[in-house]
C-alpha positions in Angstrom: -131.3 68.6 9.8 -129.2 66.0 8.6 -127.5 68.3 5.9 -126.8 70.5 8.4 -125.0 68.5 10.5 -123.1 67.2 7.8 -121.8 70.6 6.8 -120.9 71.7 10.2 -119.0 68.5 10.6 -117.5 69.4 7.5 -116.4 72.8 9.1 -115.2 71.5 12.1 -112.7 69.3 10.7 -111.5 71.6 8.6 -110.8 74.0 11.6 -109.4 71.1 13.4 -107.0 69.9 10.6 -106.1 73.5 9.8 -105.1 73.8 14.0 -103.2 70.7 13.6 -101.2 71.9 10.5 -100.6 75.2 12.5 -99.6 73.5 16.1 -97.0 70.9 13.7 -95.5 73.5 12.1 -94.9 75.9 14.9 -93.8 72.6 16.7 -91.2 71.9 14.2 -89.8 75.4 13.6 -89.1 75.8 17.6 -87.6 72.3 17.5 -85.1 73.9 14.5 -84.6 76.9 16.1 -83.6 74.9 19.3 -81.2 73.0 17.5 -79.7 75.6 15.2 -80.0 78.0 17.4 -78.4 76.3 20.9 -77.4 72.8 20.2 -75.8 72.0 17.2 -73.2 74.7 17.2 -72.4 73.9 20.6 -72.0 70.1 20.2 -74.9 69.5 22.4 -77.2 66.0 22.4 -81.1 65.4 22.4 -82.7 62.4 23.3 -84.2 59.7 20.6 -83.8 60.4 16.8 -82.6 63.9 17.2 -79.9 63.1 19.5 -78.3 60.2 17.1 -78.6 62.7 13.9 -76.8 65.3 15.8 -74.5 62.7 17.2 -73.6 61.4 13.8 -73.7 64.6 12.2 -70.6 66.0 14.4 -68.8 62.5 13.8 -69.3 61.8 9.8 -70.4 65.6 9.1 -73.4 63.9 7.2 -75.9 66.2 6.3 -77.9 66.4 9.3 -81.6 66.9 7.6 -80.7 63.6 5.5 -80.2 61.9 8.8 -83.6 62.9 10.4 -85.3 61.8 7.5 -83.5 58.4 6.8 -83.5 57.3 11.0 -87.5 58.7 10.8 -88.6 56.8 8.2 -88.8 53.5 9.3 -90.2 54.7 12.0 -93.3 56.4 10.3 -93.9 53.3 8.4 -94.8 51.3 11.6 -97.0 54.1 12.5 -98.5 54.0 9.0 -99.2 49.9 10.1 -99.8 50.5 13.8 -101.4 53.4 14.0 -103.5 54.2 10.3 -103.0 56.7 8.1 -103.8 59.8 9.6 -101.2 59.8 12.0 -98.1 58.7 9.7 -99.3 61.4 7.4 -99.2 64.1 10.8 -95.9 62.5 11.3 -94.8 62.9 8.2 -95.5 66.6 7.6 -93.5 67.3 11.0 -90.5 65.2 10.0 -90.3 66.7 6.4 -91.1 70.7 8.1 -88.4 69.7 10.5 -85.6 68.5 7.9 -87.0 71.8 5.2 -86.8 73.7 8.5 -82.6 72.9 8.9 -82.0 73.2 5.4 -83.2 76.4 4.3 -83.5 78.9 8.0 -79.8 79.9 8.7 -79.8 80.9 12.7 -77.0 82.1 14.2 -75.9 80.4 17.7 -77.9 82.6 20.7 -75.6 81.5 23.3 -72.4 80.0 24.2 -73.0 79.7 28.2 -73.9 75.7 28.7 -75.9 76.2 31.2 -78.3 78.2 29.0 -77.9 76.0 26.2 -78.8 72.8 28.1 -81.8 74.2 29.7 -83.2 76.8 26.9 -82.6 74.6 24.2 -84.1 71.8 26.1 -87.2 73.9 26.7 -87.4 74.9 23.1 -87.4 71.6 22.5 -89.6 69.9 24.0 -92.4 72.6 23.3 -91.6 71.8 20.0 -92.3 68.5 20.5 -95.5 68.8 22.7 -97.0 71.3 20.4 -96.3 68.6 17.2 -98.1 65.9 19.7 -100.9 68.1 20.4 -101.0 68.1 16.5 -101.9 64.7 16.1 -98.5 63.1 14.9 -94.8 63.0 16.5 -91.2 64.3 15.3 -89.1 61.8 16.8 -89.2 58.1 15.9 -88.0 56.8 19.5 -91.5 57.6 21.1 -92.6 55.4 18.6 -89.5 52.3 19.4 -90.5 52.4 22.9 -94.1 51.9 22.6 -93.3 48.9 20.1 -90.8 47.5 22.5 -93.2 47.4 25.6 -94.1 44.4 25.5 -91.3 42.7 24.6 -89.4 43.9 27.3 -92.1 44.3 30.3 -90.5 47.7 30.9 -92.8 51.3 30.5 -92.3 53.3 27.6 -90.4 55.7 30.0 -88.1 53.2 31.3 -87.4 52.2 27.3 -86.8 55.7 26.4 -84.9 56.8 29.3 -82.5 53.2 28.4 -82.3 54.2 25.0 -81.1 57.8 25.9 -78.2 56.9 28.5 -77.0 55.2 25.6 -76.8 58.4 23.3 -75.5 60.4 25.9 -72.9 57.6 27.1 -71.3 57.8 23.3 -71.4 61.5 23.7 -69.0 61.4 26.7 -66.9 58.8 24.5 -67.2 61.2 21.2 -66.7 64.7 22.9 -66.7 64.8 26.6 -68.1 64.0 29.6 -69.4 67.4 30.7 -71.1 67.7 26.8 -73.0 64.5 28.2 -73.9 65.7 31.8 -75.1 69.2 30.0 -77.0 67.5 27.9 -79.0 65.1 30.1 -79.7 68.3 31.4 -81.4 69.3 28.0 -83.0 66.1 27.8 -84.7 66.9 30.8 -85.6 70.1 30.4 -87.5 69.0 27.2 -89.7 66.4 28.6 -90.6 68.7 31.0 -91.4 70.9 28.6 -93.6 68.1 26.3 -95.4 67.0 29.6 -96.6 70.5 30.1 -97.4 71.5 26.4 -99.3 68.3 26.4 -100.9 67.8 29.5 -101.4 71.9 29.7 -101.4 74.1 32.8 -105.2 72.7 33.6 -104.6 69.3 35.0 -107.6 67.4 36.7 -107.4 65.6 39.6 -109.5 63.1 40.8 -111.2 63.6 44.4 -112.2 60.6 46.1 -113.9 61.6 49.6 -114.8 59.5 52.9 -117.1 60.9 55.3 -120.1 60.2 57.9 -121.1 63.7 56.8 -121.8 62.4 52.9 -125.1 63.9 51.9 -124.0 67.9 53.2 -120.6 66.8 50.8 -122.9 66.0 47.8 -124.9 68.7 47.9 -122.1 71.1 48.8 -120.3 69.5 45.3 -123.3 69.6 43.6 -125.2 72.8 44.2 -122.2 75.0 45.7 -119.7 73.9 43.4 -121.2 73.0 40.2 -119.3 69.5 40.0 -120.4 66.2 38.9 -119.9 63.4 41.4 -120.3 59.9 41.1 -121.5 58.0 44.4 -120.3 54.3 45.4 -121.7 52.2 48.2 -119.1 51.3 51.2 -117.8 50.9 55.1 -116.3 53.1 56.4 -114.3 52.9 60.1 -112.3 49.8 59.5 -109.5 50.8 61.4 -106.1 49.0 63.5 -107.1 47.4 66.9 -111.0 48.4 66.0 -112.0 46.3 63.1 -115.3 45.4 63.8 -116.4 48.7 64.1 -118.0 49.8 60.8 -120.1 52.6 59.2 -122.2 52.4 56.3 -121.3 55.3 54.2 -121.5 56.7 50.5 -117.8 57.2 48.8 -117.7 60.6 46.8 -116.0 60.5 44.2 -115.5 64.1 41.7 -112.6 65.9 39.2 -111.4 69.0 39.8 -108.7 71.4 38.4 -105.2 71.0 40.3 -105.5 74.7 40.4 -108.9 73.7 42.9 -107.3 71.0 45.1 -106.4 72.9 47.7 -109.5 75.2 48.4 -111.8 72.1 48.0 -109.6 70.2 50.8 -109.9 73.4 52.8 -113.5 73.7 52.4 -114.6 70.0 53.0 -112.6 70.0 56.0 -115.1 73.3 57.1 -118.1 70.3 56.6 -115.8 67.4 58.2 -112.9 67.9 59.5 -112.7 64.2 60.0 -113.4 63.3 56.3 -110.9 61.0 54.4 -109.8 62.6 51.3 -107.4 61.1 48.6 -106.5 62.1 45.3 -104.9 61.2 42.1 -103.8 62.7 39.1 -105.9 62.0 35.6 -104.4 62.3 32.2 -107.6 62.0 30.3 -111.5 62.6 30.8 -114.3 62.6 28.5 -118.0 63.6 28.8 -119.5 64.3 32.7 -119.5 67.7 34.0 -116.7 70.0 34.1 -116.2 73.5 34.8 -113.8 74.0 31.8 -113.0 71.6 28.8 -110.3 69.3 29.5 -107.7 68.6 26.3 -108.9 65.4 25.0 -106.3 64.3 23.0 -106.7 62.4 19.9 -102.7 61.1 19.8 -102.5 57.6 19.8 -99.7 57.6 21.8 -101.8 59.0 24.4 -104.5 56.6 24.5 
């Protein structure tokens, strides 16, 4: 029994390094083809690592896969010491597919129209990045900068990467224009759209917490109607302004659900109670409990 365990763990992780290897490299050769293909001909920034090696690129004519390499290194190394091994070597393999990538695929511009560029190659982009996230490592060294400088600073990693990227973009108005830097904001945006929903996927779960007097027709409605798990916690209920000593015991409800469910569970608990208190919040990560599909449980410790 044991052996066999062994040897389909053995199998598993073979399939799952072989899906990393194939989500990285796809990542990487959309983030070229993004870049050769829309940006670079057009004189158009990135955020983070990218960004600068374009931006220097244009100015010095250095040899732009050089640059990604060079700025990324430094930057896998404190991965390699933060982070273990496994994920400077993911992050390696899509900085080195990424420089190969510029190198050796020639790809003529697809467009001149701005517009297109910014938001196309900004798309491209940033599905290039999500899928190389989803891969286990990362293909720009700023994600990295702005979790290290978190707590030095007290600001989110957002707030550091967004900083770090008016920067870039305020030497792209200097360097070429300022319309070049309004277009590509807009390309920086369009790619971390484009990350978040590679990442985070189309299935986003959403966490239902639910207030009623009617609780036990809600649990088993949840339960044997719906096929969810729930979790139960004790409370009041009716604490409200110019009333407060009038009070309820009642059970809270709390289960996750799809965001593609919200809005025929609200309809349908308000069929049970149309006085029912519903909230809800958005989840980036769940393990075990019951689901109706498997959430993306991602292994990138940026993520965690």
């Amino acid at each position: 029994m044991a052996r066999k365990y062994l040897v389909d763990q053995i199998e598993w992780e073979e399939v799952s390094n072989f899906k990393s290897l194939l989500q990285i490299t796809a990542g990487a050769g959309m983030s070229v083809l993004a870049m050769k293909g829309f940006m670079i001909p057009n004189e158009f920034m990135n955020g983070g690592i990218t960004g600068i090696s374009i931006l220097l690129h244009e100015v010095f004519h250095i040899n732009i896969s050089l640059l990604v390499i060079t700025l990324n290194f430094l930057f896998i190394y404190l991965a390699y010491k933060r982070f273990g091994k496994t994920f400077a070597v993911q992050t390696t393999v899509a900085v080195l597919f990424l420089s190969l990538g510029l190198i050796f695929l020639n790809i003529n511009p697809i467009t001149t129209d701005k517009l297109l560029i910014a938001v196309f190659g900004g798309i491209l982009m940033g599905t290039g990045v999500g899928l190389v996230i989803r891969g286990g490592g990362i293909i720009d060294g700023a994600e990295l900068m702005a979790v290290f400088s978190m707590r030095k600073t007290g600001l989110s990693g957002s707030e550091i990467s967004l900083l770090f990227n008016l920067i870039i973009f305020a030497s792209t108005t200097f360097i070429f224009s300022i319309e070049t830097a309004m277009y590509s904001t807009i390309t920086y945006f369009s790619a971390n759209k484009a990350t978040d929903y590679i990442v985070d996927g189309i299935e986003e779960f959403v966490a239902v917490s639910i207030v009623s007097s009617r609780y036990e027709e809600i649990k088993s409605f949840l339960v044997n109607e719906k096929k969810k798990g729930i979790t139960v916690y004790k409370g009041d209920r009716g604490y409200l302004p110019g009333n407060f000593t009038t009070k309820a015991e009642c059970e809270i409800i709390v289960t996750i659900v799809s965001r593609l469910e919200t809005k025929r569970l609200e309809e349908e608990l308000m069929v049970i109670d149309p006085k029912a208190f519903v909230y809800m919040q958005r989840i980036n990560e769940t393990t075990g409990g019951v689901l109706n599909k498997k959430v993306h449980q991602s292994k990138h410790p940026l993520k965690a």
